[in-house]
C-alpha positions in Angstrom: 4.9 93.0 97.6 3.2 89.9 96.2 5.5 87.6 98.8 4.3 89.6 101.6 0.3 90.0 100.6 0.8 86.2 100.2 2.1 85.7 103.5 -0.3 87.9 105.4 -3.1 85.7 103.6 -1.7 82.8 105.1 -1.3 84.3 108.7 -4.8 85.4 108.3 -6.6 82.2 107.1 -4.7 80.6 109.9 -5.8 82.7 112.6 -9.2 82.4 111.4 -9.2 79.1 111.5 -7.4 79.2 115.2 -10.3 81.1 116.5 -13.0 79.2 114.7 -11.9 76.1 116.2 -11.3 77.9 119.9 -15.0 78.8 119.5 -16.1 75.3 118.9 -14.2 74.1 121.5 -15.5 76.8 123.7 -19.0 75.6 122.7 -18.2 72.0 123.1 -17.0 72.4 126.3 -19.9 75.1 127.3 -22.8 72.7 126.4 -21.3 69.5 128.4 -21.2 72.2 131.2 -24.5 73.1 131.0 -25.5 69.4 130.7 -23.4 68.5 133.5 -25.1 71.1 135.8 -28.7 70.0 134.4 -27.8 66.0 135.4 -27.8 67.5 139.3 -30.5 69.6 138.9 -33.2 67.3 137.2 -31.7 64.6 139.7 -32.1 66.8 142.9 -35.5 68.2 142.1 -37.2 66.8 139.5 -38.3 67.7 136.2 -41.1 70.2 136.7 -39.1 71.8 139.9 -36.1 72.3 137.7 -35.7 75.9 136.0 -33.2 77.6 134.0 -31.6 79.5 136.4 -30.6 76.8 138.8 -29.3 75.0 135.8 -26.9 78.0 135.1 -26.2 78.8 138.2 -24.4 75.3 139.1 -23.4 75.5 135.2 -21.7 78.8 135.7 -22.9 80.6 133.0 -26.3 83.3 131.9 -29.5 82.2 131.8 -30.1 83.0 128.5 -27.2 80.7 127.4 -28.9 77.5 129.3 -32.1 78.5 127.2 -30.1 78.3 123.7 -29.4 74.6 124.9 -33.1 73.9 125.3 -35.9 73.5 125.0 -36.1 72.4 128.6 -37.7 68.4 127.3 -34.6 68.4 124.9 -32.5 69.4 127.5 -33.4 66.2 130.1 -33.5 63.8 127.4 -29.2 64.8 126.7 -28.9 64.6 130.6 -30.2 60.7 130.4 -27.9 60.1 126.9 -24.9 61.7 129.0 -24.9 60.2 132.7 -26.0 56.7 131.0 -23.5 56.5 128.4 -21.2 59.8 128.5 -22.1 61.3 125.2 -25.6 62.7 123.9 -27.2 60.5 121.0 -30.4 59.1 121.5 -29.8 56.2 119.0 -26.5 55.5 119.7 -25.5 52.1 118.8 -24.2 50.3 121.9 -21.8 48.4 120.2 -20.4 51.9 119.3 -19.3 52.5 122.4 -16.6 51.8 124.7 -17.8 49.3 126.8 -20.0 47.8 123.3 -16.3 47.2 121.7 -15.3 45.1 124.7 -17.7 43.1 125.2 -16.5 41.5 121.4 -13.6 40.8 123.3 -15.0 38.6 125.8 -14.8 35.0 125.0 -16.3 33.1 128.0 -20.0 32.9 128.8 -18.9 33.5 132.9 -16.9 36.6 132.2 -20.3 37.7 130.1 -22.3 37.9 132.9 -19.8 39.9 135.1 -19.5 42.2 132.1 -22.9 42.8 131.9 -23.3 43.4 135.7 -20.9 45.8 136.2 -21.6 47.5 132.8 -25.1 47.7 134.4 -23.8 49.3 137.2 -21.6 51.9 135.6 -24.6 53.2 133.4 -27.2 52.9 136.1 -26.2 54.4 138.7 -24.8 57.6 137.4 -28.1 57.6 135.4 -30.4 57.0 138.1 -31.6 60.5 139.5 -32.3 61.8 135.8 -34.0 58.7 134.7 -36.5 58.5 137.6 -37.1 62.3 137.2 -37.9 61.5 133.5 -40.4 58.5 134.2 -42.1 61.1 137.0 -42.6 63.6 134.6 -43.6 61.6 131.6 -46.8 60.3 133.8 -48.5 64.0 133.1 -46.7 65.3 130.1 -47.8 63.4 126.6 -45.1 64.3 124.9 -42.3 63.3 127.6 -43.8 60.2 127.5 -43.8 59.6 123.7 -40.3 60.3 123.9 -40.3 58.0 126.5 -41.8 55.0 124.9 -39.1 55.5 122.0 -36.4 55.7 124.4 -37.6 52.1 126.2 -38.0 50.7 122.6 -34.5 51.7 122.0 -32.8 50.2 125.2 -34.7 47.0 124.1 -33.1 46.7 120.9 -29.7 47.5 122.5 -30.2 44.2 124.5 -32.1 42.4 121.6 -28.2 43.2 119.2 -26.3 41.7 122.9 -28.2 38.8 123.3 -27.8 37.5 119.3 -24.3 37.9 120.4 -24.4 35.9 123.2 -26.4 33.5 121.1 -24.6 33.4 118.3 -21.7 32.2 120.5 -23.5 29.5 122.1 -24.4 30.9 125.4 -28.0 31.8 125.4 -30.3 29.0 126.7 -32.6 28.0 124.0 -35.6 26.4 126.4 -37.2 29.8 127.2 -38.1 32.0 123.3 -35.7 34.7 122.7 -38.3 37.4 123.1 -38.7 36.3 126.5 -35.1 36.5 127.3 -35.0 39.6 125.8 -37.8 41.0 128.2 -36.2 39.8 131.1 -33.0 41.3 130.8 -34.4 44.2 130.1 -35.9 43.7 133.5 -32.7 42.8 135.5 -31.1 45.3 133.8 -33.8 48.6 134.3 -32.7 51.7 135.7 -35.7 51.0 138.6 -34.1 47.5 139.6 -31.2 49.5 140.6 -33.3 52.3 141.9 -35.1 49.7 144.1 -32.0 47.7 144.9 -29.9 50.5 146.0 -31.9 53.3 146.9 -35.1 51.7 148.7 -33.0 48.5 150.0 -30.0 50.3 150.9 -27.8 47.5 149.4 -24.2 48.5 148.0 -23.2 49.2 144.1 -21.5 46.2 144.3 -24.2 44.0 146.0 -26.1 44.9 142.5 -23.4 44.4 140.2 -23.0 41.1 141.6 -26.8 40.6 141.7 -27.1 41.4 137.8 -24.1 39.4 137.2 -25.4 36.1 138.9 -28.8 36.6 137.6 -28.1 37.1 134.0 -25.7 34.1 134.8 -28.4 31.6 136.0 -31.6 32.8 134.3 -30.3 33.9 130.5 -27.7 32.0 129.7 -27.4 28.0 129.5 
């Protein structure tokens, strides 16, 4: 009897444990739905157009269940983390992602650019429709654009750690102060130069990618 009360503890702690992961991955895979759905929906109609209900409605799921992933500010703010760089975290280190480990790998100041141009490119433009709802919105709403301010201040210290890199291996021209540099790419690099470049010019992806990559190539680096 002891043998089989030990046994059925086992089975029982184990199927626990089954179903609490299943639930987490059910919740995992419920919120990036929800955030997914909320990445078209900010992008087609704006911030202060969007609601709940056309959030679940492309998301598939209740209404209520799109409100337990808000507030709706929240909400946009994990749409910009997760079309720019694929996962939420608003202070994610760059160099902690993907694309941040392999640019360590690169080793030639030519390649550099290219890297950053289609990097660029593969954060922007999935990006761009939830960013430019964002800036809209933060014009009238203080707190949106509080968050925004933070979020710019962030991005600049992203390309302030990527530009001591290039530095410290040589590339950065050294006529032109650092801070300056630093402002400029942030420039080149903005979600509204590729707004402006694709959208209102009606020039390709790659027309930009190669425009980013030629002018980090000729104005930031030696």
């Amino acid at each position: 009897m002891t043998v089989v009360n030990i046994d059925m503890a086992g089975t029982e702690s184990r199927t626990r444990a089954y179903r609490s992961e299943l639930r987490q991955r059910q919740a995992v895979e419920t919120r990036r739905r929800v955030v997914d759905a909320a990445i078209e929906v900010f992008s087609e109609n704006g911030y202060q157009a969007a609601t709940f209900a056309q959030i679940a409605q492309r998301a598939g799921v209740s209404i209520e269940t799109v409100r337990k992933h808000g507030p709706k500010a929240a909400l946009m703010w994990a749409t910009v983390e997760v079309a720019s760089m694929g996962v939420e975290g608003a202070t994610l280190d760059f160099f902690d992602t993907e694309r941040g480990a392999a640019v360590l790998q690169v080793r030639d100041p030519h390649d550099f650019a290219a890297f950053v141009g289609e990097t660029m490119l593969a954060i922007n433009a999935p990006s761009a429709g939830v960013w430019t709802a964002v800036v809209g919105a933060a014009q009238g709403d203080p707190e949106l654009r509080s968050n925004l301010t933070e979020r710019l201040a962030h991005i600049r210290s992203q390309a302030e750690h990527v530009l001591r890199l290039a530095a410290e291996r040589g590339w950065l021209r050294t006529d032109v102060p650092f801070d300056e540099l630093v402002e400029a790419v942030c420039v080149i690099t903005s979600v509204e130069t590729y707004v402006r470049f694709v959208h209102w010019d009606g020039k390709s992806p790659e027309a930009y990618e190669a425009f980013v990559a030629r002018t980090i190539r000729d104005t930031i680096l030696r």
